[in-house]
PANUKE-824327 format. One record per residue (C-alpha): residue number from 0; chain; x, y negated, z. Coordinates in Angstrom, 1 decimal. Last residue first. Layout:
BEGIN
NUM, A, X, Y, Z
...
END
This chain:
BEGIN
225, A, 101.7, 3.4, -85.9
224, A, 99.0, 0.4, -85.7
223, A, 101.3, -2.1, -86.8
222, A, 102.7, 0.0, -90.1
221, A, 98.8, 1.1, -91.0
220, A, 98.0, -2.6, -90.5
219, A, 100.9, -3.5, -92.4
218, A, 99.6, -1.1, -95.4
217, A, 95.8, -1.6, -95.0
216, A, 96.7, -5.5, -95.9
215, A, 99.0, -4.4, -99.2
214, A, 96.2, -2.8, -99.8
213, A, 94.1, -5.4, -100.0
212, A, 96.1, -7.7, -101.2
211, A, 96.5, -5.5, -104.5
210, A, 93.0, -5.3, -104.6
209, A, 92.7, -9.1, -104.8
208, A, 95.4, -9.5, -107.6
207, A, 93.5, -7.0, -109.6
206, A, 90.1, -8.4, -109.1
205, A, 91.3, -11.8, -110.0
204, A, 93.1, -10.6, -113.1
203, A, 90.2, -8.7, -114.4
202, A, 88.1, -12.3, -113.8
201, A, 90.5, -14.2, -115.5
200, A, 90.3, -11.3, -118.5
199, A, 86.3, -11.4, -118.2
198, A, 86.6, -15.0, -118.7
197, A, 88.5, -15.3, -121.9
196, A, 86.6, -12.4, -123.1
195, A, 83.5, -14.5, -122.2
194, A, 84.7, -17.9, -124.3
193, A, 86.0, -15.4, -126.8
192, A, 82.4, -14.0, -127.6
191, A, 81.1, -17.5, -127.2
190, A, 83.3, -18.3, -130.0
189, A, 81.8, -15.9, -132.2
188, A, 78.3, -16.6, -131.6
187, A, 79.1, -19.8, -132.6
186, A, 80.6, -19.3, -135.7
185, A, 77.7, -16.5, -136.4
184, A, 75.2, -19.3, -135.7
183, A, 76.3, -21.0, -138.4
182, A, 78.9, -24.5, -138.2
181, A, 77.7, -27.7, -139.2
180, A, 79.3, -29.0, -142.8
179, A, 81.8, -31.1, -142.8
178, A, 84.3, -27.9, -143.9
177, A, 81.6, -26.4, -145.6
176, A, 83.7, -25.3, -148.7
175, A, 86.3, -23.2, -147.2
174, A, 83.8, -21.0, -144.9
173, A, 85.2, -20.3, -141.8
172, A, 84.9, -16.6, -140.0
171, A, 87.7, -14.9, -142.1
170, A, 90.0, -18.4, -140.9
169, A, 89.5, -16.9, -137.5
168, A, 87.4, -19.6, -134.9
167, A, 89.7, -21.6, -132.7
166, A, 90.3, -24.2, -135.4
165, A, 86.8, -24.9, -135.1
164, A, 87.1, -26.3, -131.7
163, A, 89.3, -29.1, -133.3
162, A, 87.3, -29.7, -136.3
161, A, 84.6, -30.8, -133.9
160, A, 81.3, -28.8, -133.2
159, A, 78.4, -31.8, -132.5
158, A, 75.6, -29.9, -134.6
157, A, 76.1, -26.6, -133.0
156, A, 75.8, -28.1, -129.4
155, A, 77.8, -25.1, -127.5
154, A, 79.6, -28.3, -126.2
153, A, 82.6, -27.0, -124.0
152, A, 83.7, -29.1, -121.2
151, A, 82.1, -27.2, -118.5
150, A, 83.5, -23.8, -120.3
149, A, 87.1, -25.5, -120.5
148, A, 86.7, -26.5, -116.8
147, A, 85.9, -23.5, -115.7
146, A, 88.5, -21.7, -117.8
145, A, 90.8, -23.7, -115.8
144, A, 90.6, -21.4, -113.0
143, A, 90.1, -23.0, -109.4
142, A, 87.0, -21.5, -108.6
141, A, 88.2, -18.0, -109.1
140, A, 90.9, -19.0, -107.1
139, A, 88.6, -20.0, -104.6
138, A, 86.5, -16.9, -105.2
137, A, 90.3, -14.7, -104.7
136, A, 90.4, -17.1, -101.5
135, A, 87.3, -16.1, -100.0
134, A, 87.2, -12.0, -101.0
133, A, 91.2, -12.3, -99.4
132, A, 89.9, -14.0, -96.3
131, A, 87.0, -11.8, -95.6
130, A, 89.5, -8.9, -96.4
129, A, 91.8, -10.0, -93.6
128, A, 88.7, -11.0, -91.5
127, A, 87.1, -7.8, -91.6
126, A, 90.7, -5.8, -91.5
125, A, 91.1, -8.2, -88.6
124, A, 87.9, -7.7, -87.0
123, A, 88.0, -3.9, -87.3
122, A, 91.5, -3.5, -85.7
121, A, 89.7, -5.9, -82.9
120, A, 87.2, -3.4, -82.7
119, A, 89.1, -0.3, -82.6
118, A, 91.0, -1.9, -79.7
117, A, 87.8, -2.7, -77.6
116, A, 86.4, 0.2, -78.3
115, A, 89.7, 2.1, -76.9
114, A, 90.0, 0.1, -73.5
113, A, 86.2, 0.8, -73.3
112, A, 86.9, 4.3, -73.2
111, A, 90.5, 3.8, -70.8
110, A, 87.9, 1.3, -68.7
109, A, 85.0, 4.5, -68.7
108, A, 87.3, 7.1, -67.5
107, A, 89.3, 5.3, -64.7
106, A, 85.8, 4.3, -63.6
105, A, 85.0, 7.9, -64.1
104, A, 88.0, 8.5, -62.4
103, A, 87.8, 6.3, -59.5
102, A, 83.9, 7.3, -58.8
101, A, 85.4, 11.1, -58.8
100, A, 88.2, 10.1, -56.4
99, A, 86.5, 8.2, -53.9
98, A, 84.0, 10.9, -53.8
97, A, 86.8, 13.4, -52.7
96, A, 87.9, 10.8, -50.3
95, A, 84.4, 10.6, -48.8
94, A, 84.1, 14.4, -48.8
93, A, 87.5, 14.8, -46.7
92, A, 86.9, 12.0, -44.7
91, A, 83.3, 13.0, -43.5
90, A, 84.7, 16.5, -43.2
89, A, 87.4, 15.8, -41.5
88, A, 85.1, 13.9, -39.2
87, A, 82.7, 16.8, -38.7
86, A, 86.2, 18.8, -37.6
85, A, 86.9, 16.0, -35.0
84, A, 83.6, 15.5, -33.6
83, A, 82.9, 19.6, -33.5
82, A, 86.5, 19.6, -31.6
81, A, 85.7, 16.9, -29.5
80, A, 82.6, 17.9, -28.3
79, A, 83.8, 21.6, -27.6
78, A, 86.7, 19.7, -25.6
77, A, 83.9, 17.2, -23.8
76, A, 81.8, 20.3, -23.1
75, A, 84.7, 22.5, -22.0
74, A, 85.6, 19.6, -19.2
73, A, 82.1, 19.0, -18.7
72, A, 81.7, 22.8, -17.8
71, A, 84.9, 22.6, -15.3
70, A, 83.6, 19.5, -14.0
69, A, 80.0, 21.1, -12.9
68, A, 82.1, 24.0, -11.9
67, A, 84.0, 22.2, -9.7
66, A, 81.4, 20.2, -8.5
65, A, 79.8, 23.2, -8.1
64, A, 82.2, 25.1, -6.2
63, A, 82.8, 21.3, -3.9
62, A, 79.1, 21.3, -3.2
61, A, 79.3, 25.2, -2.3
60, A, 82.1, 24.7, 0.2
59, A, 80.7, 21.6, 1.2
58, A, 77.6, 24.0, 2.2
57, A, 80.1, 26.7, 3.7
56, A, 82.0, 24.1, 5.6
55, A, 78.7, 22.5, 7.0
54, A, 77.2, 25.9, 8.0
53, A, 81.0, 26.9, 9.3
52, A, 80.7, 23.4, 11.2
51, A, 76.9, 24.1, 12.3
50, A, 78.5, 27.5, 14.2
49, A, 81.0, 25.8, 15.4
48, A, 79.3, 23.3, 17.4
47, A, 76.5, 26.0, 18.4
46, A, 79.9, 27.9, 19.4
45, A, 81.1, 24.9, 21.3
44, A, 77.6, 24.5, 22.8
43, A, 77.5, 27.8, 24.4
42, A, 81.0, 27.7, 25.3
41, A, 79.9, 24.4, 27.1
40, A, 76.8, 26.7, 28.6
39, A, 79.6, 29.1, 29.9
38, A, 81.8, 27.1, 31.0
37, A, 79.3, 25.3, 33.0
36, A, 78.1, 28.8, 34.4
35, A, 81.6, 30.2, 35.4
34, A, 81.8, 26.6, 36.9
33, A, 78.7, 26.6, 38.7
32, A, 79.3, 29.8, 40.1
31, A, 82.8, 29.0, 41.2
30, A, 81.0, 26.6, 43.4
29, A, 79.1, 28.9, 45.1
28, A, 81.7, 30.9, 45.3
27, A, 83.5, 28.5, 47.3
26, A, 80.6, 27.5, 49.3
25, A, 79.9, 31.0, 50.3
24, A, 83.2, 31.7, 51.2
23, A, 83.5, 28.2, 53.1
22, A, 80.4, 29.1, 54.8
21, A, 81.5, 32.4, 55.6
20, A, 84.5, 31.8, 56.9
19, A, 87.0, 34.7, 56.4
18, A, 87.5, 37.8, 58.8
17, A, 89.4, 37.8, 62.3
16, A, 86.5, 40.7, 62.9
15, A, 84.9, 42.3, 59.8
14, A, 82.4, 41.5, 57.8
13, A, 81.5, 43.6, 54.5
12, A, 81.1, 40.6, 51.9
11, A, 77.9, 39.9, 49.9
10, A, 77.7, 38.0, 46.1
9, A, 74.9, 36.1, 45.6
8, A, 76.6, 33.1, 44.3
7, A, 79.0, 35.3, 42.1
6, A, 76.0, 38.0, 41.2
5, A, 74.0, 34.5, 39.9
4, A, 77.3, 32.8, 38.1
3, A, 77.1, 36.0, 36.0
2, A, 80.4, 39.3, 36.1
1, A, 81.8, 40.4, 33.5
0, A, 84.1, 43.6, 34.5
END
C-alpha cells in the first residue's frame, strides 16, 4: 500500500499508556515525510533525466540511421559512378583504338599506293632515259657517219665535176667522146640518186641498230622487274 509524505506526516496513533513519544513519533515521521517526498521529486527528475536521454538516444539513433543511410547511398552512388565511368571509358578506348586503326590503314593504304607510283615512275624514267639515251646516241652516230662528210665535200657544181667523181657514175651513163666535156644533168641526177641511197642505207642501219637497243633495253628491264 503506497502511501504520500502528507498521510505519513499526518498520520494518527491510538494512545495507550507506557506508549511511544509523541513528539519523537511525530518528528520521525515527519521526517520520513520529507524523505518519501525527496525521493520522490529526485525520481521525478531521474525519469525527466531519462526521459530526455531516450529523446536524445532516439534522435542520435535517427542521425546515426541517416548517416548510415546517407553513406550507404554514397556508397552505391560512387559504385554506380564507377561503373558508368569505367564502361564510358571502354568505350572512349575502344572507339579511339578503332579510329587509330582506320587512320593507320588508310595511311598504311595511301604510303603502299604512293609506294607503287613512285616505283612505276622511276621504271618510267629509266625506260625514258634508256630510250632518251639510245635516240641521242643513234643521232650522234648519225652525226658521226662519213657520208656527212662525203655529202659536205661533194660539189654538185656541174661545171667543176672531176674525172674522179665521174668514175662513180656507170660506164652506160658516160658518154666516150665528152670525156672533157661537163657532165648532163642526167650524170648528176644520177649520182645524187646514189648520194641518197647511200644515205638511206646509213640511215636503215641506224634505225636497225637503235631498235635492237631498244629491246634489248625492255628485255633487262623485264628481267629486273620480275
Amino acid at each position: 500500500m503506497a502511501f504520500t509524505p502528507n498521510e505519513i506526516r499526518n498520520k494518527e496513533f491510538t494512545r495507550v499508556k507506557n506508549g511511544l513519544e509523541p513528539a519523537e513519533v511525530s518528528d520521525f515521521l515527519t521526517q520520513l515525510s520529507n524523505e518519501i517526498e525527496r525521493l520522490k521529486e529526485e525520481k521525478k527528475q531521474l525519469e525527466k533525466v531519462l526521459e530526455e536521454r531516450d529523446t536524445n538516444i532516439k534522435s542520435y539513433q535517427d542521425v546515426h540511421q541517416s548517416v548510415s543511410d546517407a553513406l550507404i547511398q554514397a556508397q552505391q552512388a560512387g559504385e554506380q559512378t564507377k561503373i558508368a565511368a569505367t564502361k564510358e571509358s571502354e568505350a572512349i578506348i575502344s572507339k579511339a583504338k578503332a579510329q587509330a586503326d582506320v587512320i593507320v590503314n588508310d595511311a598504311i593504304e595511301k604510303a603502299r599506293h604512293l609506294s607503287f607510283q613512285t616505283e612505276d615512275m622511276k621504271r618510267q624514267s629509266k625506260i625514258f632515259r634508256s630510250r632518251f639515251r639510245m635516240l641521242v646516241e643513234a643521232q650522234l652516230d648519225l652525226l658521226k657517219n662519213d657520208d656527212w662528210d662525203y655529202l659536205l665535200n661533194y660539189d654538185f657544181d656541174a661545171e667543176q665535176v672531176t674525172q674522179e667523181n665521174i668514175q662513180h657514175l656507170n660506164p652506160q651513163d658516160v658518154n666516150p667522146n665528152a670525156n672533157n666535156e661537163t657532165p648532163t644533168d642526167e650524170t648528176t641526177e644520177t649520182l645524187s640518186n646514189e648520194e641518197n641511197q647511200s644515205i638511206n642505207s646509213n640511215e636503215t642501219t641506224n634505225t636497225n641498230k637503235s631498235t635492237s637497243e631498244n629491246k634489248d633495253v625492255s628485255s633487262s628491264e623485264s628481267s629486273s622487274n620480275k
